[in-house]
KETI-391109 format. One line per 10 residues: number of its first residue (from 1); for each residue x negated, y, z negated of C-alpha. Coordinates in Angstrom, 3 decimals. Layout:
N
NUM> X/Y/Z ~ ...
END
This chain:
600
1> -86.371/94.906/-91.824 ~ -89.581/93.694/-91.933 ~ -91.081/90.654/-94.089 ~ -93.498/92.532/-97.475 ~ -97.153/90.888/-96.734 ~ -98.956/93.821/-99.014 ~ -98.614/97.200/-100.958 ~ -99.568/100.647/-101.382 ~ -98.874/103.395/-103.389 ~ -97.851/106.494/-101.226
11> -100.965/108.685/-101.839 ~ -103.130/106.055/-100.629 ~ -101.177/105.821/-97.315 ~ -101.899/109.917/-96.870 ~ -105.593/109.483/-97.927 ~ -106.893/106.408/-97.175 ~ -104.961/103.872/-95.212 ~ -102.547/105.642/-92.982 ~ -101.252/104.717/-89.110 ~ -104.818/103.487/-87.391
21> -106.846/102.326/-90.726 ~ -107.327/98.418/-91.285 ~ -106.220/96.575/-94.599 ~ -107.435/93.411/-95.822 ~ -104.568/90.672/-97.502 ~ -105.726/87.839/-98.808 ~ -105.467/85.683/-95.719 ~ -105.280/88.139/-92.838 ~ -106.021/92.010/-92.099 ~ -103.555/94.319/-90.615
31> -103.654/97.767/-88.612 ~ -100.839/100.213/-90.098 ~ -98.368/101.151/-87.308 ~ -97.691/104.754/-85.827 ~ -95.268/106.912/-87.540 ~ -92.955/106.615/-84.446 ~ -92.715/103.059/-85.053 ~ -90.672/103.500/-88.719 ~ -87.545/103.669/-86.327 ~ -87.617/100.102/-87.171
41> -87.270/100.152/-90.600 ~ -84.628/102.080/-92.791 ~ -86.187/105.320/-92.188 ~ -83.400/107.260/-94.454 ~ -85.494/105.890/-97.412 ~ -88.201/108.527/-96.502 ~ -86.592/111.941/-98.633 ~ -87.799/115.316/-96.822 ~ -90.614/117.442/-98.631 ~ -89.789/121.205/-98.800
51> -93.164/123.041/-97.977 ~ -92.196/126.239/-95.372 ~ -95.833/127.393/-95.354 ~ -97.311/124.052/-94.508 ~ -94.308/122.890/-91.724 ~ -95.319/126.553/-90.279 ~ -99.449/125.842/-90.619 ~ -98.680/122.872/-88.456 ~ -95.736/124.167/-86.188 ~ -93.674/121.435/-87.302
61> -89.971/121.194/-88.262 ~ -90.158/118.838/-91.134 ~ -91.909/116.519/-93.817 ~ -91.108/113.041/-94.321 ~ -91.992/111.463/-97.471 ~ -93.601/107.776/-97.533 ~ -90.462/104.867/-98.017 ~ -89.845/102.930/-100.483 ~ -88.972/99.831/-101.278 ~ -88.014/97.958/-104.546
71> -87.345/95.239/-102.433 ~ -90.485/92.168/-103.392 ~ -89.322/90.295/-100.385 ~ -88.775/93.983/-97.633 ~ -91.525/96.070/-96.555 ~ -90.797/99.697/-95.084 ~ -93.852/100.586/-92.999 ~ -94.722/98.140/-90.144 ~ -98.242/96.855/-89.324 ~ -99.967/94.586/-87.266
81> -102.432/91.874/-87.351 ~ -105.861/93.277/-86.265 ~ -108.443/91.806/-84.946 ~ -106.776/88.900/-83.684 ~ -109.397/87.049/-83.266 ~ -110.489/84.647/-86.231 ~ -113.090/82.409/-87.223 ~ -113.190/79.448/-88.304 ~ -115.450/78.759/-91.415 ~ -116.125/75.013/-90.975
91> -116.729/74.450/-87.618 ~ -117.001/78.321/-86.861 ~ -115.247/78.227/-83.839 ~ -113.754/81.541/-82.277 ~ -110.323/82.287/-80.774 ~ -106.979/83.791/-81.304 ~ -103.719/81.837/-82.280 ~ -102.776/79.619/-79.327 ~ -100.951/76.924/-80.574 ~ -103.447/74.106/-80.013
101> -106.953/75.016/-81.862 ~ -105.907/77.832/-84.085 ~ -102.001/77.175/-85.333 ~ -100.153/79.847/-87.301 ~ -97.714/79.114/-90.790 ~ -96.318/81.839/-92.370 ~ -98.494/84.067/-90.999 ~ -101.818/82.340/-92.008 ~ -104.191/81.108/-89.286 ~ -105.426/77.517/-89.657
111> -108.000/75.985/-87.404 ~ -107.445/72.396/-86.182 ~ -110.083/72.379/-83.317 ~ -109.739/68.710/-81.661 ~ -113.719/69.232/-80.368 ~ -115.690/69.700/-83.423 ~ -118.543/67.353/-83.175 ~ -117.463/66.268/-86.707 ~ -114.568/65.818/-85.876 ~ -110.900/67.533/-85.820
121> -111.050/70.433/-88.497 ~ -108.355/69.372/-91.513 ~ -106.787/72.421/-90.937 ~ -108.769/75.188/-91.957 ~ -107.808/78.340/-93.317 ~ -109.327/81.080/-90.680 ~ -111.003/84.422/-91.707 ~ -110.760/87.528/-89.190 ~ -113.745/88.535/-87.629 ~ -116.028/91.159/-88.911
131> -116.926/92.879/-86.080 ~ -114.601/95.361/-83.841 ~ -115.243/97.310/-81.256 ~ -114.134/101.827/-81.331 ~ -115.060/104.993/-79.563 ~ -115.107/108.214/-80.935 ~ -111.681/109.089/-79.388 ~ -110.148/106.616/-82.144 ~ -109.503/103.724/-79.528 ~ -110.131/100.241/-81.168
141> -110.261/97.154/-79.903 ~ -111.372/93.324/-80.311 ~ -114.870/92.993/-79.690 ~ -115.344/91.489/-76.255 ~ -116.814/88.271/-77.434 ~ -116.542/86.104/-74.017 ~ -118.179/89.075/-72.269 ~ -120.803/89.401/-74.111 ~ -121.700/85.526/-74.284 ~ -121.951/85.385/-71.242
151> -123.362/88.857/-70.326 ~ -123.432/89.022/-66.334 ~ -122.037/85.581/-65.925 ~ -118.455/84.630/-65.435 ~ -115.968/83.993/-68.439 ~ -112.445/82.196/-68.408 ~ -110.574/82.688/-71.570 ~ -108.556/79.042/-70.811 ~ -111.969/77.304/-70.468 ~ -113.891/78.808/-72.705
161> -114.446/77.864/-75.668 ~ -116.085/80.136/-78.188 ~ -118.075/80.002/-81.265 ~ -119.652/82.346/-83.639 ~ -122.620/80.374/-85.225 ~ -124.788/81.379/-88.312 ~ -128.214/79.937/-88.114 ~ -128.630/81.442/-91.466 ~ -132.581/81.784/-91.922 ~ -132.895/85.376/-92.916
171> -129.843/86.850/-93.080 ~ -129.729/89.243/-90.413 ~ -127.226/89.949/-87.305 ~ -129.936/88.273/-85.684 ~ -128.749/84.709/-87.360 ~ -125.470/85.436/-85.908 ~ -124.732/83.974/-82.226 ~ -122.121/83.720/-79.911 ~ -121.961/81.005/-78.182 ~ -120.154/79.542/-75.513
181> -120.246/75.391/-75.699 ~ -118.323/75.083/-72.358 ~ -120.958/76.944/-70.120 ~ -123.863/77.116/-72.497 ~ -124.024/80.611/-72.968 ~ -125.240/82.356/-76.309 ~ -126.268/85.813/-77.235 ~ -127.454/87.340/-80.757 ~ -125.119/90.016/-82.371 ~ -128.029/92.076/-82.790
191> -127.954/93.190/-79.586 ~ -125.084/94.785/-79.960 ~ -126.326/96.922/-82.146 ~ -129.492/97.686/-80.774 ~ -127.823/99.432/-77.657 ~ -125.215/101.164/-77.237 ~ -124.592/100.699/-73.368 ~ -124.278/96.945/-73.707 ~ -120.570/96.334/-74.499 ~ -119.742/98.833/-71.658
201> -116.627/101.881/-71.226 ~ -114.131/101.607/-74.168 ~ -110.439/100.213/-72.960 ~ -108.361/103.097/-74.490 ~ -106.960/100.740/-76.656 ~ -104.644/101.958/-79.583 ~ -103.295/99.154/-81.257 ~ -101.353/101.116/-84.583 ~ -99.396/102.894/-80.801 ~ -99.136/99.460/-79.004
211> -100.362/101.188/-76.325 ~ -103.778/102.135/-73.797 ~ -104.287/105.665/-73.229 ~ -105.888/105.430/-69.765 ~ -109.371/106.856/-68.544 ~ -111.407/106.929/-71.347 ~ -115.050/107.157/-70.548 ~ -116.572/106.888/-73.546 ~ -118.957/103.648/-74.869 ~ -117.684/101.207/-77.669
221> -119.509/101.237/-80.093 ~ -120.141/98.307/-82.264 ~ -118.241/98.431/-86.162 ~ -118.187/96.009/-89.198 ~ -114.253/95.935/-89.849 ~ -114.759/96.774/-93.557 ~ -117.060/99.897/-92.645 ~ -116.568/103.194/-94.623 ~ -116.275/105.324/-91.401 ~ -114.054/103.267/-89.611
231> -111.072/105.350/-90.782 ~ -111.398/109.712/-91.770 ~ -108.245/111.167/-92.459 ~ -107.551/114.476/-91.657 ~ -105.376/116.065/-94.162 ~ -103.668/119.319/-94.856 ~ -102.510/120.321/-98.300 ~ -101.048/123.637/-99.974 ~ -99.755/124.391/-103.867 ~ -96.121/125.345/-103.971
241> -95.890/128.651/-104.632 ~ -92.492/130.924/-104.807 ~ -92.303/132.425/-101.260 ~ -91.468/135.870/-100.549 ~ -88.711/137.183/-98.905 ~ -90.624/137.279/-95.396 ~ -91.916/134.070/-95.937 ~ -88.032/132.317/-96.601 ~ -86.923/134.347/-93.404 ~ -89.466/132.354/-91.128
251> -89.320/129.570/-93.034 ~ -85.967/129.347/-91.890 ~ -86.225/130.639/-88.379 ~ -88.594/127.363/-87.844 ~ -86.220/125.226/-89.295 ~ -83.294/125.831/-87.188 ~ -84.991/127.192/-84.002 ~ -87.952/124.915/-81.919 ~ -90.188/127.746/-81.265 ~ -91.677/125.808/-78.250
261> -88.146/125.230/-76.366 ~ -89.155/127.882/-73.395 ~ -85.328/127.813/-72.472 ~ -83.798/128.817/-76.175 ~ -86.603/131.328/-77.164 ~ -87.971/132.913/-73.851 ~ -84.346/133.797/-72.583 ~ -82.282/136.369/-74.715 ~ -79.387/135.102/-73.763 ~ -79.086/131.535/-74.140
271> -81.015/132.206/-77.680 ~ -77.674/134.320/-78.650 ~ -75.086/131.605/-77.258 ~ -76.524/128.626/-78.697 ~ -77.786/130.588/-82.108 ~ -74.904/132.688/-83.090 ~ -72.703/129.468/-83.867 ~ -75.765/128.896/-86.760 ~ -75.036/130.554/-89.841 ~ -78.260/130.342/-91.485
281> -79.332/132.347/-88.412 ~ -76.658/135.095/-88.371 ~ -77.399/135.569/-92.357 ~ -80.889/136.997/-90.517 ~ -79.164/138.761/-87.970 ~ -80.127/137.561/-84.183 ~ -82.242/140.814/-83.811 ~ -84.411/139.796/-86.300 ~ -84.753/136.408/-85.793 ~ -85.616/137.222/-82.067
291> -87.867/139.679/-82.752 ~ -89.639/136.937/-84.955 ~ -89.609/134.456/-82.963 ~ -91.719/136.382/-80.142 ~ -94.650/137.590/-82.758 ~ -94.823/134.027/-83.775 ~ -95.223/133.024/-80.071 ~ -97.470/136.017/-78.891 ~ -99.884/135.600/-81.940 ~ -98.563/138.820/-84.019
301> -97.068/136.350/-86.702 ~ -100.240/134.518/-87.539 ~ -100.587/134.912/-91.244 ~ -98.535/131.926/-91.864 ~ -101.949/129.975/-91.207 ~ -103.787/131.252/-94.080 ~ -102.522/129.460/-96.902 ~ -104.873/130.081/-99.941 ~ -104.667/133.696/-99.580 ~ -100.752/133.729/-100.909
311> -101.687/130.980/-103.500 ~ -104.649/133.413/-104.669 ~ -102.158/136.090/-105.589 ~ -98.997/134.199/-106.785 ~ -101.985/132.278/-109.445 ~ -102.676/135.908/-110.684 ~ -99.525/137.036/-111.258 ~ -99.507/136.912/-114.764 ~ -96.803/134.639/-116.686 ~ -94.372/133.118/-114.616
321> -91.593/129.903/-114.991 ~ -89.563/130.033/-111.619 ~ -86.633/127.248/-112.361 ~ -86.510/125.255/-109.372 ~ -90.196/125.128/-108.636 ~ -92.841/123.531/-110.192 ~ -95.204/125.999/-110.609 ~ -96.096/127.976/-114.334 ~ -99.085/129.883/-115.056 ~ -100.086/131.958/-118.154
331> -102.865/134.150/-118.308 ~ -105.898/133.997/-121.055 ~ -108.213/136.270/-122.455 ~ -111.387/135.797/-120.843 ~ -114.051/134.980/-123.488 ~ -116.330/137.879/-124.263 ~ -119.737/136.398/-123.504 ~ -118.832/135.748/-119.783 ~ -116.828/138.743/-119.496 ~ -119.639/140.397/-117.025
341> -119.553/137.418/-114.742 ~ -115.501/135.992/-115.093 ~ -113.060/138.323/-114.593 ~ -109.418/136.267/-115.007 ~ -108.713/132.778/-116.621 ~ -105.437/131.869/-116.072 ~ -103.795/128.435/-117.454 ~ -101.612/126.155/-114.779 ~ -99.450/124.670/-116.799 ~ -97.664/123.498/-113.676
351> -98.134/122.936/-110.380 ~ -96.903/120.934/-107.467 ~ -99.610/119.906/-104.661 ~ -98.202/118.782/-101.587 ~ -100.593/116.857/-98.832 ~ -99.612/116.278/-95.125 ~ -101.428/113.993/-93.134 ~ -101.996/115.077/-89.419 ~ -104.185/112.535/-87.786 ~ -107.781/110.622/-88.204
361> -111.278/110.285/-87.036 ~ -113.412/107.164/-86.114 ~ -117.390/107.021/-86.586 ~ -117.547/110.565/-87.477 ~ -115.314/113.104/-89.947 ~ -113.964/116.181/-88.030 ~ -116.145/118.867/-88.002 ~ -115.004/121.022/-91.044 ~ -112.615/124.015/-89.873 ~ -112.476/122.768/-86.396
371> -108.529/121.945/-86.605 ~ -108.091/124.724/-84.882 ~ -109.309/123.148/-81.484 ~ -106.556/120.538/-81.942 ~ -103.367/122.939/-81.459 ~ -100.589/120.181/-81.059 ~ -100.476/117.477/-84.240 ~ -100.875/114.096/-82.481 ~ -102.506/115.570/-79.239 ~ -106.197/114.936/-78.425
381> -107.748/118.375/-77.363 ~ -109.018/118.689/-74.180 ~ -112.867/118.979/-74.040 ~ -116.048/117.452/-72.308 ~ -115.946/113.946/-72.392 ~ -119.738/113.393/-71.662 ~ -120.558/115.178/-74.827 ~ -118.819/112.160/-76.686 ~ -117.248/114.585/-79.542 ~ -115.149/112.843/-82.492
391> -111.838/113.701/-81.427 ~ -108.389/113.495/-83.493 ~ -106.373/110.005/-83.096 ~ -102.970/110.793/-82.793 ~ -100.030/109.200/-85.606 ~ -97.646/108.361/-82.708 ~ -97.443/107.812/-79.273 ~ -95.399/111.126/-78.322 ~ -95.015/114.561/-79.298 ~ -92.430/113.925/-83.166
401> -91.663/117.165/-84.828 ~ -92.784/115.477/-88.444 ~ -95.123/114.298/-90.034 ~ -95.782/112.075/-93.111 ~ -96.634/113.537/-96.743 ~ -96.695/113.236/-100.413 ~ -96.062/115.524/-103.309 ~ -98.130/115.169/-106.089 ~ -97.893/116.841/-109.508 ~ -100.269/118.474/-112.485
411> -101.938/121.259/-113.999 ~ -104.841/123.033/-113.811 ~ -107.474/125.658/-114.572 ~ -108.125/129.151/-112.746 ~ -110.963/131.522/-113.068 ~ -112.028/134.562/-110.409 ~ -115.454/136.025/-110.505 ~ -116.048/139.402/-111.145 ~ -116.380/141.399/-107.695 ~ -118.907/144.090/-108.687
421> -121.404/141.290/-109.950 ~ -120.202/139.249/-107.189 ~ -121.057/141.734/-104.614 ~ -124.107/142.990/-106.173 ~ -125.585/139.248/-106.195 ~ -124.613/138.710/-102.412 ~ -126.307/141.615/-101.383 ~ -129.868/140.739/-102.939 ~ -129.995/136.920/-101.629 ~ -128.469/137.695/-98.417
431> -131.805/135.874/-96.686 ~ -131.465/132.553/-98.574 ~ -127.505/132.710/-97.034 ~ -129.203/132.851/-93.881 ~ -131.326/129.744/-94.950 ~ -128.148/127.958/-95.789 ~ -126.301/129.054/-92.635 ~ -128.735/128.036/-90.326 ~ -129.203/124.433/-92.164 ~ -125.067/124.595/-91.377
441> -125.533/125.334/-87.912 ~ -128.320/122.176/-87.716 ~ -125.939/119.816/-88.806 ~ -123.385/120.354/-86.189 ~ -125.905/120.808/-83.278 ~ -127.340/117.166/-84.518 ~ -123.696/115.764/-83.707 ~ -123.856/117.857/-80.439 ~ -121.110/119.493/-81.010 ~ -121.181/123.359/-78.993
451> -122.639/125.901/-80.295 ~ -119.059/127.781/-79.707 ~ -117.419/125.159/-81.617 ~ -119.470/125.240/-84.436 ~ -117.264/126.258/-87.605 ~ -118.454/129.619/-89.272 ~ -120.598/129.011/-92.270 ~ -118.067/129.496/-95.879 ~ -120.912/131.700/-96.731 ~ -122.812/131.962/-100.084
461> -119.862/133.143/-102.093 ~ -118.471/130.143/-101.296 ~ -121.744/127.923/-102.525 ~ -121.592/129.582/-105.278 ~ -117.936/128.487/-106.354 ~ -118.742/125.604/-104.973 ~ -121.553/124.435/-107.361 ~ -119.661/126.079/-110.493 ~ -116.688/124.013/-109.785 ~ -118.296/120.861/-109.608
471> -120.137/121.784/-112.901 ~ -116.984/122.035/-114.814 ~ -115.261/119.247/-113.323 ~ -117.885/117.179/-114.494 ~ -117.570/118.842/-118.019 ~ -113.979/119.020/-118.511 ~ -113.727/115.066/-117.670 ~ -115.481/114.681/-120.961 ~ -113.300/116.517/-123.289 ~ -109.863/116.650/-121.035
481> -109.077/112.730/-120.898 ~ -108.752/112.541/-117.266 ~ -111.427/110.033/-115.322 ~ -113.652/111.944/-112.874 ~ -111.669/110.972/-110.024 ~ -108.324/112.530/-110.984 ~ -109.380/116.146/-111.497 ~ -109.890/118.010/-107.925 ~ -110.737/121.284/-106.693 ~ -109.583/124.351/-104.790
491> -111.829/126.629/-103.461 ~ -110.879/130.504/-103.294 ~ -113.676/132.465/-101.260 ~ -113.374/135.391/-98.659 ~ -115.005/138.470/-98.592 ~ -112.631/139.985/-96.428 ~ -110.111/140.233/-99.143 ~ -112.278/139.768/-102.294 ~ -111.188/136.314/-102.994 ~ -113.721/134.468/-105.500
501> -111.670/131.808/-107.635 ~ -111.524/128.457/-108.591 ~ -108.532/126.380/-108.913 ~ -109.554/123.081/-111.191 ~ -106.560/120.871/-111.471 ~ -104.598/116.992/-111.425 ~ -102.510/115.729/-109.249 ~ -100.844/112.802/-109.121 ~ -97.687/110.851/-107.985 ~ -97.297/109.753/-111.784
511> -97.435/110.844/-115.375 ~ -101.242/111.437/-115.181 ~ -100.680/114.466/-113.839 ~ -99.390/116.658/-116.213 ~ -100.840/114.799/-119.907 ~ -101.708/118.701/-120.770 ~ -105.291/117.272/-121.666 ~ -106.319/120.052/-118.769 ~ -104.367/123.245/-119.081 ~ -105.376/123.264/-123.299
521> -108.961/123.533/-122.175 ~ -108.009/126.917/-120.718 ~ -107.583/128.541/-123.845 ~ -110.483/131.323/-124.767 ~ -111.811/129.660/-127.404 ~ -112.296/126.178/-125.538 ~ -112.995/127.323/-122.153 ~ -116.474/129.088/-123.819 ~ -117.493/126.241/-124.970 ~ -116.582/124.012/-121.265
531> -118.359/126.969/-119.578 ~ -121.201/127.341/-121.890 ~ -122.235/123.460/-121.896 ~ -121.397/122.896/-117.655 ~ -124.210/125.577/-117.117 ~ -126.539/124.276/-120.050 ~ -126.351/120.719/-118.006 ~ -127.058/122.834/-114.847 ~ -130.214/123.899/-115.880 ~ -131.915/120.538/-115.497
541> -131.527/117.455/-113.465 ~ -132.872/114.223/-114.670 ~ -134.436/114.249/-110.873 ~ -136.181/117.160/-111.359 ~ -138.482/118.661/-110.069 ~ -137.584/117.211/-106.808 ~ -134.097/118.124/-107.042 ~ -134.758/121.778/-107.880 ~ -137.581/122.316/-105.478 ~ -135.501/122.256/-102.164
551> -135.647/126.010/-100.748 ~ -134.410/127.561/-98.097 ~ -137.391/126.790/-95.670 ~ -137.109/122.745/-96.709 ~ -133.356/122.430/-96.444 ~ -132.752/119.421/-94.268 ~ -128.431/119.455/-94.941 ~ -126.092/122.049/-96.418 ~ -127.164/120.803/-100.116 ~ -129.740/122.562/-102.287
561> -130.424/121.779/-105.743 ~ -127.817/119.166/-106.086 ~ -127.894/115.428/-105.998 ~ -126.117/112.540/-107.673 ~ -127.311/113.287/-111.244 ~ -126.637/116.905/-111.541 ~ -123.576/118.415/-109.284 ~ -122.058/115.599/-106.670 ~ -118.491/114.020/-107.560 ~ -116.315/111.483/-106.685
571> -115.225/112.109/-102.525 ~ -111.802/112.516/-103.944 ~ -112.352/115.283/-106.164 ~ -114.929/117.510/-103.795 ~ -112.739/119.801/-101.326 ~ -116.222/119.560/-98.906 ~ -117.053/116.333/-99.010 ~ -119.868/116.756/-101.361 ~ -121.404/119.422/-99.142 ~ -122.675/123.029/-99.895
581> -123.891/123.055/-103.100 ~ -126.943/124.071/-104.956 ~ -127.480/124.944/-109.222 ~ -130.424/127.192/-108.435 ~ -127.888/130.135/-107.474 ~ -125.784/129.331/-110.376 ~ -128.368/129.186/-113.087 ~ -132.478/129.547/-113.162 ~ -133.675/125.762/-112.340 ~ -137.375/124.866/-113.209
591> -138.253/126.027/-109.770 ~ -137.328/129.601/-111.006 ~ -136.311/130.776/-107.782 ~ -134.802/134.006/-109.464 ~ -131.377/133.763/-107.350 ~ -129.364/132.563/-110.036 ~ -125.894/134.518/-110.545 ~ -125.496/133.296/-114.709 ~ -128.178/134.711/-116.430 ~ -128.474/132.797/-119.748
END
């Protein structure tokens, strides 16, 4: 077991500090460890999450939850100090724990440097540095301070002694030098920033693995340790829903057969020695479960990846309480003055969210919908290197057949457009979803990412949605009782098979989630009035006309009328990161554009 030095709840170690982010304690900051590394703490105290659709979405054979500990003194997930290199703020001298300058005590760094020119530091308490040095692969890594003192010259870390000095005149990285008092050598930190090329190939470096990963050819680049896109995770989350019978059968297969063993599933008969001592198995029948197993592997069997498209249906239903599962809805009558433009409301009076976390990002997010390059969780995909794309940072070091998640509870709202108004709209403002497309397309070709790789534009439908979701989220956390932050969205939109819904809901790892202050606001009566005032406060934009002005010939992102008084929300709530959203196709803006789909 491992000595507590902080804590998180379990959500936050899914969304925001998982294996590879950096935390800040009081005295010290810490990178979280790999998953493969909770072999060293009591690993039985992480329960397994039952999800089939999502374990088959990721090919994997289980879900760990977070563990636990009521332990003050225990801690169950391991991390390690990062950067090691501290500062000193008295006599700002630079180093690493070594026993004579900078001496450690109880895990705090103190600084009792024998050649300050005021003399021997009274042991000072030591600050990490701010600056660290990543790649776009994920690698990250100390930032090379003796190198880049003394540039071309030569640098011995047992000689050397280091200092980060703060001439503090303006301000600026340019006030901030490193400087070597043994051989005289100083450089601003400004340069650093200024080019690219200057601090050289990264290492590799992957200090949540403890390990290099060898020939990597991209160029550090220069971060602030506290920086917001230090750390993107990439997440995958489904609603439990109650499976069909084809869905249990698979769900099943995958548990008890590892589809990738070549030797079990690619010869019939070791698959019907080593399987027909399973029971689960036999209950299928060996003909079956073969027969499976080879559409899953040939391609046949890849429905399982879609998962909104069995949520879509199992939310329409009608009235349903399946014992066992935590998911209720109840239809509503949908109020007669929208009943052109809504055509179901349905109440969620429970639901159960569950959120797996397969890897992160560095510098950049992953490009939306481009998962699908990365087909092994934990597995960079292979690709140009020179084009320097943001690639996924694995969770452990090898291959696991798990990964870490969270189940979260609540309750929601759910409304579907009509389809004949739907499809009528589409057709006449097909050109301005050409606009927005080809601002999409800009976007990705500006992160040089290939035009092959691009991810297909959600198309206007999906705006649309879009910009009506975030206008009732930001009405509903007026009358519901939940903050801004705990409501979040889920986004229904293909025209392939008519989906147009929106799934407005809470959930959370605690009692918040399921106050009913939500699901009451789906009654007829109520929802009229949430509808009626979220478009009234689309209409106009205390940043208007500026806000409603952008068209589809000025669109410099994927946002039209939208900005941070009328439609954006907190990052947490927003399924798109803020992205693809614009009131003048929901309701006529002061530019009068004549697109919108309400007309009141």
């Amino acid at each position: 077991m491992s000595e507590k030095v902080g804590e998180l709840r379990p959500s936050q170690f899914i969304t925001t500090f998982g294996p590879g982010s950096i935390i800040d304690l009081p005295d010290y900051s810490v990178i979280m460890a790999g998953i493969d590394k909770w072999d060293n703490v009591d690993v039985s105290r992480a329960s397994t999450i039952v999800e089939p659709r999502l374990k088959q979405k990721l090919r994997i054979n289980q879900i760990k939850s977070i563990p636990i500990s009521n332990s003050k003194e225990i801690g169950t997930i391991p991390a390690y100090r990062f950067p090691e290199y501290h500062v000193c703020p008295n006599c700002r001298k630079l180093g690493k724990y070594s026993g004579k300058e900078f001496i450690e005590e109880k895990g705090i760094l103190y600084c009792k440097n024998p050649a300050n020119e005021k003399g021997p530091c009274p042991k000072v308490k030591t600050h990490p540095v701010r600056f660290i040095a990543t790649c776009k692969k994920g690698h990250i890594n100390d930032f090379p301070w003796g190198g880049y003192a003394h540039q071309k010259g030569k640098y011995d870390p047992k000689t050397c002694k280091l200092y980060l000095i703060d001439e503090g005149q303006t301000g600026s990285l340019r006030d901030l030098i490193v400087y070597c008092k043994t051989c005289d050598k100083k450089r601003s930190m400004s340069d650093a920033f200024s080019n690219k090329q200057i601090l050289g190939k990264c290492s590799g470096r992957r200090p949540w693995l403890r390990d290099y990963e060898e020939d990597c050819s991209l160029n550090k680049e220069l971060l602030l340790r506290g920086a917001s896109n230090i750390y993107f995770s990439s997440i995958e989350s489904s609603i439990v829903i109650p499976t069909s019978k084809n869905e249990g059968i698979e769900g099943i297969v995958r548990e008890h057969v590892n589809i990738d063993d070549e030797e079990l599933t690619g010869n019939r008969t070791v698959f019907d020695i080593v399987m027909k001592r399973n029971p689960d198995i036999n209950r299928i029948g060996l003909d079956k479960a073969w027969d499976l197993i080879q559409k899953i592997k040939s391609g046949e069997n890849d429905e399982y990846l879609d998962l909104r498209t069995p949520e879509y249906e199992a939310l329409l239903k009608g009235h349903h309480d399946y014992e066992g599962i935590e998911f209720q809805v109840e239809a509503e009558d949908v109020p007669h003055r929208y009943r052109d433009y809504i055509a179901n409301l349905v109440m969620v009076k429970r639901l159960k969210e569950v959120m797996v976390l397969k890897g992160f990002t560095r510098i950049h997010p992953l490009p939306d919908l481009t998962t699908r390059l990365t087909t092994e969780i934990g597995i960079n995909e292979e690709g140009n290197e020179n084009n320097e794309q943001v690639q996924l940072a694995p969770l452990s070091s090898s291959n696991l057949d798990w990964l870490p998640g969270v189940e979260t509870y609540g309750e929601g709202i759910f409304i579907t457009l009509k389809k004949e108004k739907l499809t009528e709209w589409e057709n006449e403002h097909k050109d301005y979803g050409i606009g927005m497309e080809r601002a999409h397309r800009n976007i990705y070709k500006e992160r040089n990412i290939p035009e092959d790789e691009i991810p297909p534009f959600p198309g206007l439908r999906y705006v649309l949605l879009h910009t009506l979701s975030h206008a009732l989220i930001r009405e509903l956390t007026m009358h519901s009782g939940y903050s801004s932050s705990a409501l979040k969205e889920r986004i229904y939109s293909n025209t392939e098979n008519d989906m147009a819904g929106i799934l407005i809901y809470t959930a959370t790892i605690d009692s918040e989630g399921s106050l009913g202050g939500l699901v009451e606001l789906g009654r007829k009566d109520k929802f009229e009035a949430i509808l009626s005032r979220a478009l009234a406060a689309a209409l106009y934009c205390s940043s208007d006309p500026q806000c409603a002005e952008k068209d589809v010939d000025t669109l410099s992102d994927v946002n039209g009328a939208a900005c941070h008084s009328c439609m954006l929300l907190a990052e947490t709530s927003c399924e798109k990161s803020n992205r693809y959203l614009d009131r003048s196709i929901l309701v006529k803006t002061v530019a009068n554009y004549g697109r919108e789909f309400f007309e009141i």
